[in-house]
N, C-alpha and C positions, 0 to 999 in steps of 0.2 A: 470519532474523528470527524472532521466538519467535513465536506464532501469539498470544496474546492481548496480547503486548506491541506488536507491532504496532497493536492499540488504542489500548493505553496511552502510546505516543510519538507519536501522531495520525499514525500509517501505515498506520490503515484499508484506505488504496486499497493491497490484496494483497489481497483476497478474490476467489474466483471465480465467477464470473456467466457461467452457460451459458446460449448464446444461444438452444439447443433448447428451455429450458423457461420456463415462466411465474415471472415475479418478484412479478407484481402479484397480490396475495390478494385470494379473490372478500369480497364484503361479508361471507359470514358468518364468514369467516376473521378478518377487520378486526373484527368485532363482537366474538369468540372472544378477539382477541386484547387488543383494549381493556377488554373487563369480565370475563374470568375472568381464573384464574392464569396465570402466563404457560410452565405448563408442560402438558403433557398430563394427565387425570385418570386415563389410563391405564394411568398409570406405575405400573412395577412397583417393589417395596421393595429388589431387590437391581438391578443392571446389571451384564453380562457383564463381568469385568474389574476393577471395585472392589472396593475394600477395606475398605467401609463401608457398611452399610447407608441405601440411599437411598429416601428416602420422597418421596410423589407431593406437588409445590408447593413441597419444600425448595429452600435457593439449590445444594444440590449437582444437585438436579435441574434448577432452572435451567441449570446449567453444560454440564451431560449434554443438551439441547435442546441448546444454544445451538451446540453445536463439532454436532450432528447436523444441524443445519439448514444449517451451515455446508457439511460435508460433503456432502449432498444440494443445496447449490447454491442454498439458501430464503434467498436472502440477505436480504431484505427482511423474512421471519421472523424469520429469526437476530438483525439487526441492534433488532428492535424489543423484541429482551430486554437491551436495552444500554442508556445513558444519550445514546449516539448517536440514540435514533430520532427528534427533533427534524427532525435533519441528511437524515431519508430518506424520511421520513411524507408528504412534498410534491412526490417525485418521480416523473413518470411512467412507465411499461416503457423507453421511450424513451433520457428522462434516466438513471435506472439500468443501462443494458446499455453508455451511452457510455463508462461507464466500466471495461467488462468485461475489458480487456485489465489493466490497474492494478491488479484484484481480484485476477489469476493466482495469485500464489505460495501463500496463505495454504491456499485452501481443499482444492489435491491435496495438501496436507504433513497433512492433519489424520489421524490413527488411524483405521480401522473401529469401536475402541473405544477410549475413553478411558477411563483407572484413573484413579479419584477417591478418594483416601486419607484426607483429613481436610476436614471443616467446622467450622468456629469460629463461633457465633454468640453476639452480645453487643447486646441490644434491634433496633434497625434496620438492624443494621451485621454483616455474615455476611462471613468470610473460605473459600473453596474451597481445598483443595490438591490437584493432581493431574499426571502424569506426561503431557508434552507436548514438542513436537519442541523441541531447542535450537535457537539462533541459525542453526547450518550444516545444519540439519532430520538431522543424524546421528544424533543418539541423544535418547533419550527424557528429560527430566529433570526435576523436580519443581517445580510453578511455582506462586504463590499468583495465586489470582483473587479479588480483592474483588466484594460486591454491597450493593445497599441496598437496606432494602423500602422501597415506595411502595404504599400498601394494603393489595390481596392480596396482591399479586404481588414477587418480588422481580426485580431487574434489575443488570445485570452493570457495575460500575465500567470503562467502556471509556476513558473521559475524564478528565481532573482536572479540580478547580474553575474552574479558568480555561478552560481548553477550552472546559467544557461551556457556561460565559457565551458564550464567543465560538458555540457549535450553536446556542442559544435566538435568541441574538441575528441569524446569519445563515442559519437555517433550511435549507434543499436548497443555499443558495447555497455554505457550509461544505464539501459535499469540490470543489465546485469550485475552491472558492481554494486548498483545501490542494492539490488536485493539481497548481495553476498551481505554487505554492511548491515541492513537491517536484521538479515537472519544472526549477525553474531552479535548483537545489540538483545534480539530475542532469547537465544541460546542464555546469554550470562543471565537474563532476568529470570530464565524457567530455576535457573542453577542456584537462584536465592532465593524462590520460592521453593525449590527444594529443602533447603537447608534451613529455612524458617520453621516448614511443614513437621520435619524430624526433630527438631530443636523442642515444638510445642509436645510433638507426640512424647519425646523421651520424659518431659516433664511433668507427663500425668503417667508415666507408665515406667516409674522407678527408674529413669535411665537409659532406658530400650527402644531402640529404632525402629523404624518397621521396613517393609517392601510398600512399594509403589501402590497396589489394590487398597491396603488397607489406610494409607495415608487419601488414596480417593474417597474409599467411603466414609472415611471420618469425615470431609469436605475440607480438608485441609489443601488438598493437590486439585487441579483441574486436569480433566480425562487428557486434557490433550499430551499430557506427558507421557503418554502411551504410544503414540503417532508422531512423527514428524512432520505433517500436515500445515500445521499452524507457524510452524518457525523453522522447518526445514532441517530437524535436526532430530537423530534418536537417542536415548536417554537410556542406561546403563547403570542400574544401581547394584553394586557390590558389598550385600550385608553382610558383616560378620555372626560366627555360629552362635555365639551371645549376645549377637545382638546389640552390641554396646561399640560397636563403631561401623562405619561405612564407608563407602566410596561411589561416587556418582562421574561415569564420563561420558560427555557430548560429544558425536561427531558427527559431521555432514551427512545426510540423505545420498545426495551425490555430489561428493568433490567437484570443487570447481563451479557450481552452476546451484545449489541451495546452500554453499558456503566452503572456505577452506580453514579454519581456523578448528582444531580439537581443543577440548575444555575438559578436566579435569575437578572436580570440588572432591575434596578431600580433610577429615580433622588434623589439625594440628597436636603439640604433645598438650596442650592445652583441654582439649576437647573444642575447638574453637574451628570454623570451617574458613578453610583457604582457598582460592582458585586459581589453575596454573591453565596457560594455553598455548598452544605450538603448531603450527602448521605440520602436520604428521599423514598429510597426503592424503587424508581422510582415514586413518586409523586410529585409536586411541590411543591417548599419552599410555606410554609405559612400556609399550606393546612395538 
């Protein structure tokens, strides 16, 4: 996933949040960061790596903070040079670290240094270009970051129009919901790589399902269907004594907060796998 597009398709939750250090900025930080520019005044005119000269308070300097504080793990800095800070201005060290495993990918993909090649500016509205991991974090490729100013300061377009309605509108409560959303987005896709996984196995193995171990070591299944780490959800596979059917149910890690939605896969008279889901308070369909 691109490291700023992750923003911009409200996939925030990939930044990382180290549990060793401080997220919560003391007051003068918060004061620093509410009424001056939202860059350092320290900055210098050039940054190791780019391709343009960058001047202290510009949106390329913005940019230049934003993936540094990222990198150093300020997530709660980073995040308030965004149009995201709404979404993060009201939550406590607490509420911020719950989410530390979901931050993971973004923040070790980020460069020591970022090359910052072009900025565009046209009245309020500034475009950034600069060389950032691709999609598979393989190679570096050239990705535009919009911003817009707000007084002094300028701030990094993380959200679109509508999003950003929906941060103002639900305040801290915002990456809760998107996480619940993502994790049931996650859950159905583990549930059809399930069901792919035993579909292969039974058809080199006359018919016959398996458990979960041996669906990993075939390299059919990824470990993570073991854990609910990854998507926030555990997994539940009900083989029959023959072998010749199953039942697989998802539910929540913890209701409410890594998702509410139970998932059931199950064959039809078919032999064909169907998926049923019900809010069941965090228990499993059936149950």
């Amino acid at each position: 996933m691109k490291i700023h597009s992750a923003f911009l398709s409200l996939c925030l939750l990939v930044l990382g949040v180290s549990s060793a250090c401080s997220v919560e900025p003391t007051k003068a930080e918060e004061s620093n960061i509410a009424n001056s520019p939202a860059v350092s005044e320290k900055a210098t005119n050039t940054t190791s790596g780019s391709m343009i000269e960058i001047k202290a308070g510009s949106p390329a300097d913005t940019v230049r903070a934003f993936y540094q504080k990222l990198r150093e793990r300020r997530i709660r800095e980073a995040i308030f040079l965004t149009n995201l800070r709404p979404a993060i201005e009201g939550l406590t060290d607490d509420e911020l670290k719950e989410f530390a495993v979901d931050f993971e990918a973004v923040a070790k993909n980020v460069p020591t240094e970022i090359e910052i090649n072009g900025e565009i500016v046209s009245g309020d509205i500034a475009t950034v270009t600069a060389k950032l991991p691709d999609e598979n974090n393989e190679k570096l490729e050239v990705q535009q970051i919009r911003l817009r100013k707000e007084g002094e300061n300028w701030i990094i377009l993380s959200a679109d129009d509508e999003a950003e309605k929906r941060i103002r509108k639900e305040g801290k409560n915002y990456f809760l919901s998107l996480r619940i959303d993502t994790h049931h987005e996650e859950a159905k896709k583990m549930l059809d790589r399930i069901a792919k996984a035993e579909m292969v196995h039974s058809l080199q193995n006359e018919g016959r399902f398996a458990e979960f171990s041996m669906l990993i070591a075939e390299g059919l299944l990824p470990s993570d269907v073991t854990t609910s780490e990854s998507t926030g959800y555990n997994y539940a596979l009900n083989l029959a004594s023959d072998a010749k059917s199953y039942t697989v149910s998802a539910t929540p890690a913890v209701y409410g907060k890594s998702g509410k939605m139970s998932f059931l896969l199950e064959l039809d008279k078919d032999g064909k796998p169907k998926f049923r889901r019900e809010d069941k308070a965090g228990k499993p369909i059936g149950k």
